[in-house]
N, C-alpha and C positions, 0 to 999 in steps of 0.2 A: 219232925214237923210234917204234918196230912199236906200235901199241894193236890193230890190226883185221889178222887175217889169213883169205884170202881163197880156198878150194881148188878144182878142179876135181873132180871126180868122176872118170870113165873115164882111167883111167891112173894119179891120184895116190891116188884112196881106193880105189878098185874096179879092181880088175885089168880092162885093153884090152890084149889083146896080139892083133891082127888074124890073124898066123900059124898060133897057136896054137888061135886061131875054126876056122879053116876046116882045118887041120889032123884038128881032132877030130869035127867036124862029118861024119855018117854017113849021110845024103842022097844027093841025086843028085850021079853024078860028073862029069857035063856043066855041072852048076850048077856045084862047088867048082872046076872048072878056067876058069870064068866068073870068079869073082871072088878066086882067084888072078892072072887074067893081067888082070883089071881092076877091081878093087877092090868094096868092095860097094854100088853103086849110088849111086855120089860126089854126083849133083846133086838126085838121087829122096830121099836120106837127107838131107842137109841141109833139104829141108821136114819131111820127118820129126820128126827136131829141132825144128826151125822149129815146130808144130804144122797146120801146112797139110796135109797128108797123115796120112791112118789107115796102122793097119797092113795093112789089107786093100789099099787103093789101093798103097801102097810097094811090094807086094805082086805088084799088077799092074804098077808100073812096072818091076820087075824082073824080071818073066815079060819084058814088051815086051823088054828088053836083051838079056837073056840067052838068050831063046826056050826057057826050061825054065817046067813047069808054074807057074801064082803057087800052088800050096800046098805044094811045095818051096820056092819063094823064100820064102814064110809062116816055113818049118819051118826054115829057116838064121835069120831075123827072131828066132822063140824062143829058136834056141840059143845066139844070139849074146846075148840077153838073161843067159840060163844061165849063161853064161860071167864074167857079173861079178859076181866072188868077191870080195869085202871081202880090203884087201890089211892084215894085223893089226900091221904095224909103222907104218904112216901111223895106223890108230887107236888105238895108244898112245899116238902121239906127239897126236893129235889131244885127247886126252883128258887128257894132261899140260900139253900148253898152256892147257886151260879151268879147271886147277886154278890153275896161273898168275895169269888173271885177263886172258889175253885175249879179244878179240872175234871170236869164229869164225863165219865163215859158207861157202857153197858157190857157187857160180858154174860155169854145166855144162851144155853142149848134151846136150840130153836126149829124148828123147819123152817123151808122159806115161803109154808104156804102159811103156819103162824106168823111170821115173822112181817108179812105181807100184810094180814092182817091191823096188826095192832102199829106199825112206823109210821103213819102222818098222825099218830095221837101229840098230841101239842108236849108234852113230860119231854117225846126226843129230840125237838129241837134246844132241848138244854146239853144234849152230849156232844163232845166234841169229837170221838172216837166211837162208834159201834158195832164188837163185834162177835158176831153169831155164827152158830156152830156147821149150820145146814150151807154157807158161804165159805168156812174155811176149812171145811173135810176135818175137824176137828172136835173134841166133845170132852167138857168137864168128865172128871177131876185130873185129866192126862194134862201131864205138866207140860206137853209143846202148847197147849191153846193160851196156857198163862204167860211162857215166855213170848207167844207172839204180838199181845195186847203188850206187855212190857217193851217190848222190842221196836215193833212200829210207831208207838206214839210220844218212843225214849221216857220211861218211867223208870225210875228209881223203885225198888221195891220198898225201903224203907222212909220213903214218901209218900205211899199208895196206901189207900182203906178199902180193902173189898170184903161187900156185904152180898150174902147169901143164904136159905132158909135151911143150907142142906151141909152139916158137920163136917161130911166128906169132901166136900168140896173146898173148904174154907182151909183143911188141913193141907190139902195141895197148894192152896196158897202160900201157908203161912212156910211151909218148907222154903219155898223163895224168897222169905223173907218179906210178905207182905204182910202188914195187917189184916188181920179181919174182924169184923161184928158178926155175930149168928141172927139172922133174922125170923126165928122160929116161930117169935108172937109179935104182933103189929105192935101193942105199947113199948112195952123190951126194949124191942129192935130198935125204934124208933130215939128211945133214951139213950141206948148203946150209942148210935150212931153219934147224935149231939154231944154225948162225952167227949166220944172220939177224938172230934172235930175241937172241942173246944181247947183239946192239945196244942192246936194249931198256935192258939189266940196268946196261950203263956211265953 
């Protein structure tokens, strides 16, 4: 039976759509074809996340890469914050499940300058537990950041649903023995999850 369900942020509560980042993004164009044909600073960004890295250093590690100024790679850094938009059907859903009576919480590589951003959105005061990557020196899909959401809020793995956009993450879960839904497409996901959930109810 579900008691604890467990969400990501970028992708399942707040809109990541990488394309659409850099797409919209109005900056330099030597940057945007930087991180079109190689992403945005895949090793630099996970300290980020991590909290080992400010945003002024990620900054420069992204000058370094890309050889465009770091207050352009700064100015993609904001608007890619900008870009995550509260996705409003994940927090209906998020908000009907706590009517339910379940146990909601977030799990979510984050910075804490993201993370800053987007926390008095009304969706987190439905979690009872949240917690982020850039606060516990810790970063999906490594199995200590799963055991310490399980650990501090005493979850059961075979009680827990955690939903996520990204395979590999989901797999590190399930190794523990947690559920998970793939949230790859907003309908999908959205079904998946209600299935899930409706285990609870038989």
């Amino acid at each position: 039976m579900i008691k604890n369900i467990i969400f990501d942020l970028g992708g399942v509560v707040v809109e990541y759509n990488p394309a659409l980042i850099i797409s919209t993004f109005t900056g330099n164009p030597a940057l945007k074809k930087y991180v079109t044909d190689n992403g945005f600073f895949r090793e630099p960004w996970t300290e980020f996340d991590r909290g080992t890295l400010t945003k002024q250093e990620l900054a420069a590690e992204g000058a370094r890469l890309s050889g465009c100024p770091a207050a352009d790679c700064e100015a993609l850094i904001d608007h890619m914050k900008r870009c995550l938009v509260s996705i409003p059907e994940t927090g209906e859903l998020i908000a009907a499940l706590a009517r339910r009576g379940f146990r909601l919480y977030c799990l979510s590589n984050m910075s804490l300058d993201h993370y800053d951003y987007l926390k008095n959105r009304p969706v987190f005061a439905h979690f009872h537990g949240q917690v982020i990557s850039a606060l516990e020196g810790l970063v999906k899909p490594e199995r200590a950041f799963y055991e310490l959401i399980l650990e501090r809020y005493r979850l059961l793995p075979d009680e827990t649903l955690f939903i996520d956009d990204l395979q590999r993450n989901l797999l590190a879960a399930a190794e523990l023995g947690i559920h998970t839904v793939h949230f790859a497409e907003r309908e999908s996901g959205l079904r998946a999850i209600l299935e899930a959930v409706r285990e609870a109810d038989r």
